[in-house]
N, C-alpha and C positions, 0 to 999 in steps of 0.2 A: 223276415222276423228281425227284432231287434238284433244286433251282433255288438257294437258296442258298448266299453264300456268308461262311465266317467266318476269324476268323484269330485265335490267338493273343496274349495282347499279350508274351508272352516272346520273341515271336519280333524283335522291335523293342526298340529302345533308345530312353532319353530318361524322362521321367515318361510315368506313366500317364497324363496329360492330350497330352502328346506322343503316346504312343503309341493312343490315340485318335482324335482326330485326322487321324494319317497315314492310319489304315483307312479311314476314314470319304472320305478327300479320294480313297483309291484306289478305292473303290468299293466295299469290304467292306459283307454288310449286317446283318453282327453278328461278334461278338469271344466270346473265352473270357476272364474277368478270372485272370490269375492271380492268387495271394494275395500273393506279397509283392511286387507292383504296386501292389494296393490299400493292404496294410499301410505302405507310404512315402510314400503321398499324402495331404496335409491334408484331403484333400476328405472328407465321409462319405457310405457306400453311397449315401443318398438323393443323395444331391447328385451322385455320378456315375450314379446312374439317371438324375436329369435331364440329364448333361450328354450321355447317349448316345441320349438320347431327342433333343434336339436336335439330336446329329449325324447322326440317322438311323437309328443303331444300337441292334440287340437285344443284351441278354447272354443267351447261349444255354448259357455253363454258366459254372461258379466250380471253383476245380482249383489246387491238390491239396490232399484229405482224404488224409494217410497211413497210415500202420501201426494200423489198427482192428481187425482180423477177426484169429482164433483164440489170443486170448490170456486171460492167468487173466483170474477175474472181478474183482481190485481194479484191475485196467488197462482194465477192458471199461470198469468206472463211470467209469473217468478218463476216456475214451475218448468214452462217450456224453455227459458231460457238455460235452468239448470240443466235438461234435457238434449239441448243443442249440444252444449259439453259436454257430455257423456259420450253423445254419440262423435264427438271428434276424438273422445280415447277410445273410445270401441274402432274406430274405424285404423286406431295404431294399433293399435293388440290386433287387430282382425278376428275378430268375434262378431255374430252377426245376428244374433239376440240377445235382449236384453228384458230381466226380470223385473216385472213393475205388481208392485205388490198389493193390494188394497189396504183403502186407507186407515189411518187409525188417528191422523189427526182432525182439532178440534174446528180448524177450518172446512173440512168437510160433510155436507148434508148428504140427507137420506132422500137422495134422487137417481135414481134409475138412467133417466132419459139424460139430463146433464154428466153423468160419469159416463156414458154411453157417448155422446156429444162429442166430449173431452179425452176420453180415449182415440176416437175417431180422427181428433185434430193429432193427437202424439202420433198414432200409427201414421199415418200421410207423412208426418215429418220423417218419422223410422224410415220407413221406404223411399223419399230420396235420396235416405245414405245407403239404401241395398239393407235394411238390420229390420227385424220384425222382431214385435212386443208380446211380450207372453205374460199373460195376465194371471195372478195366482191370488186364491181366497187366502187370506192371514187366517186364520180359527179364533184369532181376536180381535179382529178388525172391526171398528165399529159397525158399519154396514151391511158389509160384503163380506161375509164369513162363510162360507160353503160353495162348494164348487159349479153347484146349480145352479147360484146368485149369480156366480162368476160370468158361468157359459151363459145364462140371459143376456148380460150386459152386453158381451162379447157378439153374439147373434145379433145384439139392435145396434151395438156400432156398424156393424158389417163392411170390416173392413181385410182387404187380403193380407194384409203386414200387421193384423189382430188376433191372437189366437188364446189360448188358456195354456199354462204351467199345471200339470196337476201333481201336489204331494203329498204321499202318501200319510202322513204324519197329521197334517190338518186338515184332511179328510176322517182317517179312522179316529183321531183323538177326538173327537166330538160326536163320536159314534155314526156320522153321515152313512147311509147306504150308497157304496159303490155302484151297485147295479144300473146305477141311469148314465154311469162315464160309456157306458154301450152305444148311447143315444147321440154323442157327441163326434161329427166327421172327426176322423183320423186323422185326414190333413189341419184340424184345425186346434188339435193339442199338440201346443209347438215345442212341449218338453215335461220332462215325467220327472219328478224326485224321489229316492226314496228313502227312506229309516222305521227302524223300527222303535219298538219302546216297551218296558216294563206298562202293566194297568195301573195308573195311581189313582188318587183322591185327590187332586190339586188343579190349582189354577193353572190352565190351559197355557198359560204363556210361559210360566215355570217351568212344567213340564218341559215345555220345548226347547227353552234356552239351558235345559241341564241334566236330563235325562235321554234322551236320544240314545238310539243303541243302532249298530249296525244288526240287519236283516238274521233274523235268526237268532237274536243273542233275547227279545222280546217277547211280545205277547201280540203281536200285530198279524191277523191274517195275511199277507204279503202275496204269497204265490195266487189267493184267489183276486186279490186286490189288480194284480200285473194281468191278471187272464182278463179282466173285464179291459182295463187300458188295451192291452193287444185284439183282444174282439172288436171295438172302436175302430183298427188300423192304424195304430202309433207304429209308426219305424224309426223313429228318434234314438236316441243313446238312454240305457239304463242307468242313472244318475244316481248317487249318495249324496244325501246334505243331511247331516246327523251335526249337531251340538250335543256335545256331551263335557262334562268339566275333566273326566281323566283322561279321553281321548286326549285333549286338548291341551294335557301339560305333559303327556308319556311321550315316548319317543316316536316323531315320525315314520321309521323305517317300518316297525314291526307293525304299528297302529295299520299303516296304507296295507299291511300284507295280511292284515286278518279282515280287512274293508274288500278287498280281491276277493276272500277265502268266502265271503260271504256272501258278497256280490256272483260269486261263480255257486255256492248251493245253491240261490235263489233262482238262476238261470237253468239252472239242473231240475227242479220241483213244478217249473212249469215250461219244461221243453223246449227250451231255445239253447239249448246247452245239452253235448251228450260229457257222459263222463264216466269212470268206472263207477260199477254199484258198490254202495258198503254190503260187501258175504256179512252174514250173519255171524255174531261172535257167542261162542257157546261154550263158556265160561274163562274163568282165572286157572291159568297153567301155573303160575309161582308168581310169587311178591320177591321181590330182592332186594337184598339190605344186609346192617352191620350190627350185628346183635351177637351176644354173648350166647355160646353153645349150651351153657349150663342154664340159660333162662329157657331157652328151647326144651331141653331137656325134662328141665319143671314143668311144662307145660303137655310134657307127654308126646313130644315128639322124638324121632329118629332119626341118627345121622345116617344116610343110606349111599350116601355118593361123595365123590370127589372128582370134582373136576380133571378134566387128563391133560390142560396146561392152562388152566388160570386157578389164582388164589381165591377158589370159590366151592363152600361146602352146598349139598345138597340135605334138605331136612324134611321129612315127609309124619304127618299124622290120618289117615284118612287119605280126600283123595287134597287135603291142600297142602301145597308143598312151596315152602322157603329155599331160597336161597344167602346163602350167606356170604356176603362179598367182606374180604377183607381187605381190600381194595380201597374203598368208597366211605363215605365219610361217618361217621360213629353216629350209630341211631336211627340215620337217614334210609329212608325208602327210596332207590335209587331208579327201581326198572319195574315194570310190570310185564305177565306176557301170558298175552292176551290168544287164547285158541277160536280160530280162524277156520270158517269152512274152507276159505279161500285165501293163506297168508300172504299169494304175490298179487290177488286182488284188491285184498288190504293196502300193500304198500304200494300200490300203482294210485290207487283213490287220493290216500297221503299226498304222495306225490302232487298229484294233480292240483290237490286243495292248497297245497304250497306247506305243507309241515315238512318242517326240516328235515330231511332223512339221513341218521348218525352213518358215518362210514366204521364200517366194524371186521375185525382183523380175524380171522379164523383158518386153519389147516385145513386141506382138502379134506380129510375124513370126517372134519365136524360138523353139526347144522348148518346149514346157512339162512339163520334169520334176518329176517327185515325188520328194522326197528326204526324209528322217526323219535322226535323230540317233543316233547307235549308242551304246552303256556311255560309251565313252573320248572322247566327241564328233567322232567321224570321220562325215560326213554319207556317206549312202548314197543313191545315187543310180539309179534305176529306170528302165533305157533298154527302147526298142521297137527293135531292127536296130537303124541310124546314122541317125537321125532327126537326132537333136542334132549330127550332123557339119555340116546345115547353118549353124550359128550361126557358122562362120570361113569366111573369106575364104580362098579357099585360095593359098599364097602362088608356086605356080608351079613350084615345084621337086619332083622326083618321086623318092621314097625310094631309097636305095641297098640300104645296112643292108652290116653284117658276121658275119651270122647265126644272128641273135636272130630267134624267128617267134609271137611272144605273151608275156604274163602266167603263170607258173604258178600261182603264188602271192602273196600278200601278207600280210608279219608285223607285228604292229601290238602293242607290247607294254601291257598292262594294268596299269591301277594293281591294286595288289594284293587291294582293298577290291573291287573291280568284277571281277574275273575268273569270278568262276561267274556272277554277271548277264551279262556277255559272253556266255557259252556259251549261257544260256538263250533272252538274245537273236537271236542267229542261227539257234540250233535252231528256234524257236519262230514267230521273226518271219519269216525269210529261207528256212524248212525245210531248212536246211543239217546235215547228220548231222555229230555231233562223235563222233571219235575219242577213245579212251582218254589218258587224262594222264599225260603222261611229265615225270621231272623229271632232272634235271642237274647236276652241279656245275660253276658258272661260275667264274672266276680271282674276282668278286666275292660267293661266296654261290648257294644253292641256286636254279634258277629252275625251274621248274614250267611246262609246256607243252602246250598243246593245238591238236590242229588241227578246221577245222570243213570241210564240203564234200566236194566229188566229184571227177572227173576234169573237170569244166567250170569250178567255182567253186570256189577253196580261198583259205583262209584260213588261217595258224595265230594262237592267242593264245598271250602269255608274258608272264609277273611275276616278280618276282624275288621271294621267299619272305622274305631277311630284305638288308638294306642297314645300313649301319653306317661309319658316318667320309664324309671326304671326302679321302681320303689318296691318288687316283690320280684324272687325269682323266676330270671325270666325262661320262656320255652319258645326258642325261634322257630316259627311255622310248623304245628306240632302234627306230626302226622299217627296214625295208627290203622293196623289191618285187624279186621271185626273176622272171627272165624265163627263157622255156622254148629252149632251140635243141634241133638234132638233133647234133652233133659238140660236144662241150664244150671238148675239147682244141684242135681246128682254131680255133673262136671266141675262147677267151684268146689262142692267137698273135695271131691279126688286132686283136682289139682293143689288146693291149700295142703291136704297131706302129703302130698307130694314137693312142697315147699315154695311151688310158684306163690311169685310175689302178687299178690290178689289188692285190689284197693280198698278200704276200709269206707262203707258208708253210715253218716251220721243217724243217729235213730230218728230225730226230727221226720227225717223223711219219710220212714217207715209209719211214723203215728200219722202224717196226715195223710199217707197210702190206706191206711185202714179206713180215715173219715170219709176217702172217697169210695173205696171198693170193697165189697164184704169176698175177700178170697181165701181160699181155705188152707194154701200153702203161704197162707204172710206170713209165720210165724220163721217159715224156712227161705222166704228170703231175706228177711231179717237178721240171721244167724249167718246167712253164706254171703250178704252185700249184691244180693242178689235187686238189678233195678226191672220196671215192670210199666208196660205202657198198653193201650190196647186202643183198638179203632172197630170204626162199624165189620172190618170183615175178620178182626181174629186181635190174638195176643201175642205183646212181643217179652222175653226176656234176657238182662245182658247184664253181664257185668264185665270190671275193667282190669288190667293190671298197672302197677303205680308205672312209674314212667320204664322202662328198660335200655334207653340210652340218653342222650341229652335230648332227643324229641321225639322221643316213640314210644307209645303202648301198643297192648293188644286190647281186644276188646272180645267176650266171645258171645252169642249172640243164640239165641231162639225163638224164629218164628213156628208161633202156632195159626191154621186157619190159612187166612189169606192176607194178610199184616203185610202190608205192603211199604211200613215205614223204618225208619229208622230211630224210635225212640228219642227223638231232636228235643221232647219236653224233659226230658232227665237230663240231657247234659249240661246244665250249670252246676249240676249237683255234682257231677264227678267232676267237674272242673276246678270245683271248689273242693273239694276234696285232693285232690292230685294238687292243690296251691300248698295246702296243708302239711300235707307226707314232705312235700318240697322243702316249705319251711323247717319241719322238723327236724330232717338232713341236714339241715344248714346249720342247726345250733351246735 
């Protein structure tokens, strides 16, 4: 079975010596040079063969030879001539295939037998320099767009130094049925690509030169895609060639190491890779953060614990429980901790996926959790039951609450650059299933949202798409923890007399809640800012608190039924709302 693994260097930013580098530091054990990587580099071939030989790395192919096959013969001589020099830099890099791509220019006809012909003449030429040609369908190629045109062609050259490239990306994005890549010798697909990708509505070529996503962070069946390639008999290297625009201006180190993280689940989902299993995670043990006692307080929670050597309160309503770090930066949501059938399972899977694992300082008598570093630096923390509840002192007093009964959720918003690494992160590291990506228009610009988890652990992430000025008060990366009750309405009364800061919603929205839905409590969510969503399998109700540090609310939250969402159509409404309250502070 396949064992290697390679990557792209288009897929990475920076110089080709950058982008080197970062594969090599992630574990890649060979690379595809693109050409105009090479072509900007002072280096020459020879000298990046040694520098890859150094870094461990193979070049397992050179890419892209373009528009060669079925054109007249004074473009063919132009053609092979271009083709003789290639293969003299290929033969200095020491790379021994080479990417020849179907054509898209206008010198090329729609002939079978002459790109067939013509192919035939390039492969003969490949194979006295020892290099074979891998022939790949472009998805917009005038011609030869689909991999079955491809392997026709390739079948009537019939040539041993002629084989087929298959990628995944211009295969699935044109919707092709994989199932015939079964039909094609093993030895005769001389190399695999792969990426994934969001489903859009766009031009095929678009798509490709800018949306590309590493394996898993998409909508691309992938693992069934790889099983029909390995049914075939591909023992080649598993390849990454993703264009994507943030990839390609973020930093190489982290990008290569979530291109690994992804490339290794992929290898895991269809058994060529063993690896620990993600245990099941069966719920939120505590959110951690820098919040004022006395808004907790309002909120009907209890201080029940003290840490027995860090500056860390414990606060319990129900079974969801805060931590209060006064430590850690004002507002901020700094750790989660996540209960684990299996917490050294958990951090052994991490591990392996490559998530950074925080070193963490503790006395023999206290827990010892495992915690890793998420995309956005939010530590995750891997509890067994309440193990770790022994580490406070408990402070005597025994919870009230005004009926709040857990965690639903927790929204943690993403730098924009890290949002599909987030997704891959928890799918991958945490097994957390990510829902479909919804986006919105906020009072500041588009925000894009996704949520990850089940009925026991949920998450959503959210980035804002584009930001611009600083002309309204702003909330850097505004996070908030959604807690669950059974009554939403009866909870906002109790807690407003209880003085928590509750957010105020305009009546607007109320009157056109009524034009859409005839419900017989509007009157009481109207009065309590109570917001109201519902889907084919039940009702949601929520509402918010104004901000409670420079970037954090609470949110508290009831599902009825089988509501399996997060009410993603109301929030511009509190957003705009909570701009408002902002404002208003500020005069």
């Amino acid at each position: 079975m396949p064992g290697d693994t390679a990557i792209a260097t288009v897929c990475l930013s920076g110089t080709l010596e950058d982008k080197l580098a970062a594969a090599a530091a992630a574990g890649f054990d060979g690379v595809e040079i693109f050409e105009n990587d090479l072509i900007a580099s002072r280096r020459s071939p020879s000298e990046i063969r040694r520098l890859c030989a150094d870094l461990g790395l193979t070049i397992d192919l050179y890419q892209p030879f373009r528009d060669f096959e079925a054109v007249p013969p004074d473009v063919l001589r132009s053609n092979l001539r271009r083709a003789r020099r290639k293969f003299d830099l290929m033969a200095e890099l020491g790379v021994d295939t080479v990417l020849v791509c179907s054509s898209v220019s206008p010198d090329s006809v729609d002939d079978d037998d002459l790109a067939a012909s013509q192919l035939h003449e390039l492969a003969s030429l490949a194979a006295s320099r020892g290099i074979r040609v891998a022939y790949e369908a472009l998805a917009w190629a005038r011609f030869v767009n689909t991999y079955e045109h491809a392997w026709r062609i390739v079948r009537r050259a019939g040539h041993a130094a002629l084989g087929v490239c298959l990628d995944s990306f211009h295969i699935l994005s044109r919707g092709s049925d994989p199932r015939a890549i079964r039909t094609i010798p093993g030895e005769k697909i001389f190399f695999l690509q792969l990426a994934d990708a969001p489903l859009l509505d766009m031009d095929v070529l678009h798509w490709s030169r800018h949306h590309r996503l590493f394996p898993g962070q998409g909508a691309f069946d992938l693992a069934t895609f790889i099983g029909h390639v390995l049914a075939a008999g591909y023992r080649g290297p598993l390849s990454l060639e993703v264009f994507n625009d943030v990839f390609r201006q973020a930093d190489p180190r982290p990008a290569a190491i979530d291109a690994m993280r992804s490339l290794t689940a992929l290898r895991e989902s269809v058994g060529t890779l063993e690896i620990p299993e993600a245990p099941r995670l069966d719920g939120h043990a505590f959110a951690e953060l820098a919040v004022s006692g006395t808004v907790l307080a309002e909120l009907g929670f209890t201080h029940v614990g003290t840490h027995r050597t860090k500056p860390v309160q414990l606060w319990q309503q129900g079974s969801a429980r805060l931590l209060v770090n006064e430590a850690t930066e004002e507002g901020a949501i700094s750790a989660l901790g996540l209960t684990s059938a299996n917490p050294a399972g958990s951090a052994r899977r991490a591990e392996t996926l490559l998530a950074p694992v925080l070193p963490r300082e503790h006395s023999p008598d206290e827990a010892d959790l495992s915690a890793v570093a998420a995309p956005d630096g939010t530590e995750i923390f891997f509890c067994g039951n309440d193990e770790w509840l022994r580490d406070f002192a408990p402070s005597g007093t025994a919870p009230a609450g005004l009926g709040i009964i857990g965690i639903d959720h927790v929204a943690l918003t993403q730098p924009f650059d890290h949002f599909d690494e987030a997704t891959l992160f928890y799918r991958s590291v945490l097994g957390l299933r990510p829902e479909p990506v919804s986006e919105f228009a906020a009072p500041f610009g588009l925000v894009r949202s996704r949520a990850v988890g089940d009925q026991d652990v949920r998450l959503t992430l959210d980035s804002a798409l584009v930001r611009r000025g600083e002309w309204s008060p702003g909330v850097p990366s505004p996070q908030h923890i959604a807690l669950a009750c059974e009554d939403a309405i009866a909870v906002a009364r109790a807690l407003r007399e209880a003085g928590a800061p509750l957010l105020s919603i305009p009546g607007n929205y109320y009157d056109d809640l009524d034009a859409r839905f005839d419900l017989p409590f509007s009157a009481a969510l109207r009065e309590n800012s109570v917001l109201y969503d519902r889907d084919a399998s039940g009702e949601f109700l929520h509402f918010c608190t104004e901000l409670v540090g420079s970037r954090v609310f609470f949110e508290v939250v009831q599902r009825i039924g089988g509501y399996r969402g997060y009410g993603v159509v109301n929030t511009p409404v509190y957003m705009t709302a909570h701009r408002e309250r902002r404002l208003s502070l500020a005069r």
